[in-house]
N, C-alpha and C positions, 0 to 999 in steps of 0.2 A: 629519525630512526623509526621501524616499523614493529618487525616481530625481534624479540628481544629473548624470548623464552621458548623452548616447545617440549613436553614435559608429557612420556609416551611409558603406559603402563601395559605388559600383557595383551602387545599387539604380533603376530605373527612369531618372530624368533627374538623379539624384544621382551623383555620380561617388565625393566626396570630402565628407563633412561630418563634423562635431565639434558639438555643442550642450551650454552646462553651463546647466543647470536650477538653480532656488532655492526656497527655499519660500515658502506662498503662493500667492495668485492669477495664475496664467500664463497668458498668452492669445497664440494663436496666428491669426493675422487675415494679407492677402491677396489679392490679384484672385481670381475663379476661374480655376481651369487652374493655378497655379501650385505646385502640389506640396505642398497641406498633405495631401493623403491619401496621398500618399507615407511622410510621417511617420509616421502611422499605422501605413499597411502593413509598414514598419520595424519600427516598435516591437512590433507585434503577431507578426511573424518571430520576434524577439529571445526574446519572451511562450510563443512555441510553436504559435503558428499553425499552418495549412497551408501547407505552403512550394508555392511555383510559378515555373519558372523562367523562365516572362513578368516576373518579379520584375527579371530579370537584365540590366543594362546592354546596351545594344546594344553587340556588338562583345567580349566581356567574358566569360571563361572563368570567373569565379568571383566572388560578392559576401558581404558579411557585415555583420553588425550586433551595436555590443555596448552592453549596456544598462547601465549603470553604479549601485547602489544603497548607499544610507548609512540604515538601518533599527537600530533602539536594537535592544541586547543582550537585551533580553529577548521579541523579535521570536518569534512560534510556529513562522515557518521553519527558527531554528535549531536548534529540537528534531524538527523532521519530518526534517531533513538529517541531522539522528543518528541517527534512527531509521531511516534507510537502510540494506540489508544491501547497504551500497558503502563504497570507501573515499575518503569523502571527508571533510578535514579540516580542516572549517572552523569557527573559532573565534564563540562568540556577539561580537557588536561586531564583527565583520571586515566589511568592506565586499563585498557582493557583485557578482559582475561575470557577466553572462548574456552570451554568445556562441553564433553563430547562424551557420552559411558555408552557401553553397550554392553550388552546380554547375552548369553552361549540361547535364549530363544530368538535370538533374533532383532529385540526392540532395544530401541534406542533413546535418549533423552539429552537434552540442550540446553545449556543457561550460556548467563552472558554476566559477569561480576556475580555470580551465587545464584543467579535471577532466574530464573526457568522460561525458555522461549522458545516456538515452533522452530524445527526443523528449516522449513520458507524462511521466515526471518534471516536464522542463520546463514542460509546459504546469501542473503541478499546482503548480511555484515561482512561475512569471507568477502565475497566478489567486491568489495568496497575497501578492504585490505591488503589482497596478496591478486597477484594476477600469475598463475603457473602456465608453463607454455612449452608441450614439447614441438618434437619435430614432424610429428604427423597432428599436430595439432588441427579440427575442424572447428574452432570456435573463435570467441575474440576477435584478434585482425584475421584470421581466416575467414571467418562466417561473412557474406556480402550485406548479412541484414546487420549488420554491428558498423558497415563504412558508414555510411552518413555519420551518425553517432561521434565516432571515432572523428572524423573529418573536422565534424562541428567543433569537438573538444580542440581540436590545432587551432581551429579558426576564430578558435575564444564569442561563439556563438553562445547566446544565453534562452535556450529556448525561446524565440520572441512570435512562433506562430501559433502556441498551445491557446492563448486567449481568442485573435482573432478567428481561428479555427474552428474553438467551440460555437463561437458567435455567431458562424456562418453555418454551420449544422443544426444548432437553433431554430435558427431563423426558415430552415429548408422545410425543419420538420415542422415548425408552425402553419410555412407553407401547404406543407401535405395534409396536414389535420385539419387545416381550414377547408378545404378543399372535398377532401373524403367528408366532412358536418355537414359541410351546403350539397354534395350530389347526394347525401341520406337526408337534409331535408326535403330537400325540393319532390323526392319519393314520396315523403311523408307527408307534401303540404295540406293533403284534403283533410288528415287525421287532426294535423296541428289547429287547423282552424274547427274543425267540429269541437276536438275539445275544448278549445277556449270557449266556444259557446256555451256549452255544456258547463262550466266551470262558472263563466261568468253568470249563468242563470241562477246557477247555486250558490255563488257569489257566499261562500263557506268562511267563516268569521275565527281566530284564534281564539282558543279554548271553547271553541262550541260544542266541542262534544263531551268535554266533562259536566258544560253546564246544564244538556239536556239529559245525559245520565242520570244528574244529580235530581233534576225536575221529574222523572220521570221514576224514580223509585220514590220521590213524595208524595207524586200524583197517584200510585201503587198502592199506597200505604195512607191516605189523603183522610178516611175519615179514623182510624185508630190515632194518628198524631194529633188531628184534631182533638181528639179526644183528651189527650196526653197531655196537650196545650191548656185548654181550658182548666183542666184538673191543677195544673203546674202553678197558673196565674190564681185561681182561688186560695191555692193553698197560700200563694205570697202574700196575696191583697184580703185577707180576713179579718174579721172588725179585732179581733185578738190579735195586734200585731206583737210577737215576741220581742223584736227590738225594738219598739216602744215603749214596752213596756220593761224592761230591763236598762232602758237610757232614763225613763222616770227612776225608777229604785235608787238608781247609782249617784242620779243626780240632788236626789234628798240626803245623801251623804257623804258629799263630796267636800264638803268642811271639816268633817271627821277624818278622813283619808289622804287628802290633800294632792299630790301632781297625781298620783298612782288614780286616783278617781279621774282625773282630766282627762289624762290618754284612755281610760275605758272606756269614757263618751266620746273622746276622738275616733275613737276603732269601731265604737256600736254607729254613729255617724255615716263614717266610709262605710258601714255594713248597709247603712240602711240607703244612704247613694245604689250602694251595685244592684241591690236589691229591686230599686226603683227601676233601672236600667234593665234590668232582667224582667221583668215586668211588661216595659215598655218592647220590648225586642218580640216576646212572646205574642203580645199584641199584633205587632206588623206581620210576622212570621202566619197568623193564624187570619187573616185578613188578606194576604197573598193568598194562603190555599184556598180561603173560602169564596175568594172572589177571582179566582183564576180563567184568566180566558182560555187555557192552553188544554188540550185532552190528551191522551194515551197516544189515538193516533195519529192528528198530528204529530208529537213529538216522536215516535215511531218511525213513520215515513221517509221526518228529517234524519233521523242517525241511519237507516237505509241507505237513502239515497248519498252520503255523506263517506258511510264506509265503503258503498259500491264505488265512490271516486277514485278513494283512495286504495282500495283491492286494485283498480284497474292501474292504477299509477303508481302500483307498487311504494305507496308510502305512505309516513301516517296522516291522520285526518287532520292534522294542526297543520300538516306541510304542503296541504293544496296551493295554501295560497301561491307562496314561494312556487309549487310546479308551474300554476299558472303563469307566472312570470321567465319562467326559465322555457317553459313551453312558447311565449311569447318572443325571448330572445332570438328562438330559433327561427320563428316564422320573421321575424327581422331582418336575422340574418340570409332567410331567401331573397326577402325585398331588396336589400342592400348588395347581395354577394357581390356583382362585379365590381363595387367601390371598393369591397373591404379586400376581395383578391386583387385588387391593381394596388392600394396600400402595401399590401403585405409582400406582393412579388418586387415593390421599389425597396422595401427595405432587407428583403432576401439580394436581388441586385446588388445593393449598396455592401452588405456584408460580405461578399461574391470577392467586390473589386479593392476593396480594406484587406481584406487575406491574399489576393491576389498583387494588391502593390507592394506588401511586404514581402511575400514567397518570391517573389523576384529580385528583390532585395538581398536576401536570404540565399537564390541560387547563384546571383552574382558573389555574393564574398566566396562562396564556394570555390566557384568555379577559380578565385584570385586565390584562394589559400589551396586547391588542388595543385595548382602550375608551383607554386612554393613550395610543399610539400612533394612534389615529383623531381623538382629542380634539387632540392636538398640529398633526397632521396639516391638521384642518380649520381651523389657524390661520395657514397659512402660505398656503392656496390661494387667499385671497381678495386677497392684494395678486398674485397671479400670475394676478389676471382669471380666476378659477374659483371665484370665490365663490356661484357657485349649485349648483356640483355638490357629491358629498357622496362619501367616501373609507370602505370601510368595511374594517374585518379581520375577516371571515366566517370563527369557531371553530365546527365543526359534528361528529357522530360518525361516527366511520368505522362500516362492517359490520365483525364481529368477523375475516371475512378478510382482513382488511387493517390489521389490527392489526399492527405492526411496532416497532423500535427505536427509532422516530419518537413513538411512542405510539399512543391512540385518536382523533386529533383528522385532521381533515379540516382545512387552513389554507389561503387563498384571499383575495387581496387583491382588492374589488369597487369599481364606481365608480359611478357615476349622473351624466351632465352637465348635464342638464338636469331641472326639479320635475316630480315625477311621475314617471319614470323609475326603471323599478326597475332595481336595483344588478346592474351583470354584470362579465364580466370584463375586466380594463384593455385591453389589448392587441385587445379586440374593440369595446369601446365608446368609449375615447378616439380623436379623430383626432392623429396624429402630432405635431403643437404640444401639444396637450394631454397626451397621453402624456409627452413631454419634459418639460412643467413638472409634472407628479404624480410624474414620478420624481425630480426634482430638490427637490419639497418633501417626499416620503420621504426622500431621502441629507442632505437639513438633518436633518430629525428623529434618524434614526439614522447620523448621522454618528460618533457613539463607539463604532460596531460594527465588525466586521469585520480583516479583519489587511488588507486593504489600504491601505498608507499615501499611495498614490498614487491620482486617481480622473482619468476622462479622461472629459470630454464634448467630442462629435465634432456640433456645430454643433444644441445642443438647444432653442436660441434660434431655430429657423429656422422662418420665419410668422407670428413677432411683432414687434412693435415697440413704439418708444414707453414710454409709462409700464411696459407691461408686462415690455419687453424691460431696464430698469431695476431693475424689481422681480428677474429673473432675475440681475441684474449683483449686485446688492446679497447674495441669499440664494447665491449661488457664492461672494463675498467670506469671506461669514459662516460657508460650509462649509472654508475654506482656515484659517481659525484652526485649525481639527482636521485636517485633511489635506492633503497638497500637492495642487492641483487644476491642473490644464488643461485650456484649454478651447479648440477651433478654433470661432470665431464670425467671423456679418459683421457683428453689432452693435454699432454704436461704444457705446453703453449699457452693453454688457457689458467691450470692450473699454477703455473707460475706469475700470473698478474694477479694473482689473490692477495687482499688483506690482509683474509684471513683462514687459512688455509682447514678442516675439518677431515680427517680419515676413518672409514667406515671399515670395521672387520669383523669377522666373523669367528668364532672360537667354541671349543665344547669344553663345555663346566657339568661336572658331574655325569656324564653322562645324557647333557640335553646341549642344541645348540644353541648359543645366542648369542647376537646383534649387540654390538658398539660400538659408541663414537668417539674418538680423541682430539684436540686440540692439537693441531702439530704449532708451537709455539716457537720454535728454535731454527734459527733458518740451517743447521742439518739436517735436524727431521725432516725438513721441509726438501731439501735437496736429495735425500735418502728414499719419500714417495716419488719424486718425480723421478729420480733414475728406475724406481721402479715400473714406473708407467711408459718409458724409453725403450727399460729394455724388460720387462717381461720379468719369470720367477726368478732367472738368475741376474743378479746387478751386477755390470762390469765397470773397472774402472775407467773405461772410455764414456760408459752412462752415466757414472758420477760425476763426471766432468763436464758432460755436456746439456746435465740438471745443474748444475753451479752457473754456466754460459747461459743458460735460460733465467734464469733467477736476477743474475747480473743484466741481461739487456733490457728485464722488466722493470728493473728498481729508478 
């Protein structure tokens, strides 16, 4: 079972409604005017619709709609919902619940179990639950960009060219990138080799330039340090050493005191270690400047010519090195390019003929599940008074530019209504009873496709009648074993193979009109709308009799 609830506040001439749906054939029947596209527009809100606040109850600052759904656990929604980078936490088997509010300004808002989710989202959960379909339908099995897809799904095709596919666009554009580096190096080759010269003469070392910074403001400041130095080292190394003499003190009383005296000469000890060390450090330190080979301008010249590199190479002066090499890869890869492009074109080739033995693979089950599907097809059209036209699935090749993820195949559902007629496309050559019942003997056929568990036709009965409009009752029955169906018709033909039969009316309370629905549960009620859909405002008794004969040759 699919939608089980659909729960409509302060939409149009509905104020307040509740509906629980069953599985099964449902049929949704009516006077006109009385609010069965209301429902629709509801549920198609709920689905992700365009929202419009002509939607919105006169009088009425806010309306909403929530879709209610009971879909098995191993539904493919529940895996797109994981695959969401949202947090959303919804269990496979959990019931899901679509909600929909809108605003007298206009804006609107969406969750999914409480959850708050884009509009996109939405519409992409709807289309993966309910598929609605009327009689001028342009979408779905009408749209030509939707057959492949569709085809695939009969032919129990598991996307198997989306890998090789990419592999070979990869590969192409490797191609072209290698390709545009080598004709802009080989431009470049005088530059690339000057600079490596250039580079290699300066032969630039990492961290050279902190450490002639660092050289270069001591060398600046070379005899005040000195100075600094000197004064530092006397004052440590003076015949008065303070921690000698406070390790003699300590140590002539260290009987009297006992551990507490030991660790003071431990600590004056390690004092007089760092001490010595500091010492010694200031010593090299002053010994380095005083006997420095290095002057202002050399060390100058070098950070100069060091940051000129790197100004020119747009990088910093640690990262010569590295350009040098990457500058180096390049003049390589002039040296090498026709090895590394006859490389790269064997294995753009090789990916070419990998995508191409599968796409052929691919267009043969096609074209085996096309002749299946048109052979099924042509058996269903003849009790729906289209038994002279002819249904075909046109597998044709694409130009290699249009080769894609889809495969080589060009996929195109044709028709022909009349002999002789040669085959075009549906939505151009069927007229709209027509179209409605070739769609409806596709969705028999391929009724085990798709993830929508729910299907909605929106009055595809309409310009028929009679045996025909029976044969339409009979094959919607036949499609409700496999999925919950509903259907808004004025056909009591149709409306007499319902499960579950629903009546839409219209009435004024207080002074405003509003929209309702009822359960016809009694098979009088039931025989009571359909005499009235027989015969019009007045019921006769030859139309209750002949809703009872329809009732009876449905059951």
């Amino acid at each position: 079972m699919s939608l089980s609830r659909l729960t409509i506040n302060n939409i149009v001439l509905i104020d307040k409604l509740t509906i629980d749906f069953a599985e099964g054939l449902g049929t949704l029947t009516g006077e006109t005017g009385a609010g069965k596209s209301i429902l629709l527009d509801s549920l198609g809100l709920a689905l992700g619709a365009r929202s419009d606040s002509g939607l919105l109850r006169h009088g009425e600052e806010k309306a909403s709609v929530i879709a209610e759904f009971d879909i098995p656990p191993a539904h493919a929604l529940y895996q797109y919902i994981a695959d969401q980078d949202l947090d959303l936490d919804i269990t496979a088997g959990e019931p899901i619940i679509l909600r929909r509010s809108l605003t007298s300004d206009g804006r609107s808002r969406a969750h999914i179990n409480d959850q708050p989710i884009s509009i996109k989202m939405l519409q992409n959960i709807g289309a993966m639950l309910v598929e609605i379909h009327g009689q001028f339908d342009t979408h779905g099995l009408m749209d030509p960009a939707n057959h492949a897809a569709l085809l695939d799904e009969y032919a129990n095709l598991k996307a198997p060219l989306a890998a090789p596919w990419k592999a070979l666009k990869d590969a192409q554009k490797k191609l072209r990138d290698m390709k545009e580096q080598i004709e802009q190096s080989r431009r470049d080759e005088d530059y690339l080799r000057a600079a490596i010269e250039t580079l290699d003469a300066l032969a630039p070392e990492d961290g050279e330039e902190e450490t002639l910074s660092t050289l270069r403001d001591q060398l600046m400041h070379r005899e005040r340090v000195l100075e600094g130095l000197n004064a530092a080292y006397h004052a440590l190394s003076q015949d008065q050493d303070p921690v000698a003499a406070a390790a003699g003190a300590i140590d002539r009383i260290t009987d009297k005191i006992g551990d507490q005296g030991d660790e003071i000469l431990a600590a004056l000890d390690r004092a007089a270690c760092e001490i010595q060390e500091a010492c010694n450090q200031i010593q090299s330190l002053s010994a380095d400047l005083a006997e420095s080979d290095h002057n202002l301008e050399t060390i100058d010249e070098r950070l100069y010519a060091l940051r000129r590199e790197a100004r020119k190479h747009n990088c910093d002066v640690d990262d010569l090195a590295a350009k040098r090499e990457e500058l180096a890869e390049k003049l390589n890869a002039i040296e090498y390019a026709e090895d590394l492009l006859t490389d790269q074109a064997a294995r753009e080739k090789q990916a070419r003929q990998e995508y191409l033995n599968i796409a052929k693979e691919v267009s043969a089950a096609r074209k085996t599940a096309a002749a299946d599907l048109d052979s099924k097809v042509a058996k269903e059209l003849d009790p729906l008074k289209l038994g002279k036209a002819k249904f075909k699935t046109d597998v044709s090749d694409l130009p290699e530019n249009q080769w894609g993820e889809n495969g080589i195949d060009a996929v195109q559902f044709l028709v022909a209504t009349n002999p002789g007629q040669a085959p075009g496309a549906l939505s151009k050559i069927a007229s709209g009873g027509e179209m409605s019942r070739f769609m409806l003997a596709l969705k028999v056929v391929m009724a085990a496709t798709g993830t929508a568990q729910t299907l909605i036709f929106d009055e595809v009965d309409a310009g028929i009648g009679g045996s025909t409009a029976d044969a339409v009752g009979q094959r919607l029955a036949l499609l409700a074993k496999q999925r919950q169906v509903l259907v808004v018709t004025h056909a009591p033909q149709v409306a007499a193979r319902a499960a579950h039969h629903y009546i839409v009316q219209k009435s004024d309370e207080n002074g405003a009109t509003r929209t309702h629905i009822d359960s016809l549960r009694t098979e009088t009620d039931r025989a009571e709308e359909i005499a009235r859909m027989l015969a019009g405002e007045t019921i006769t008794p030859e139309a209750r009799a002949a809703a009872q004969k329809l009732l009876e040759n449905a059951a």
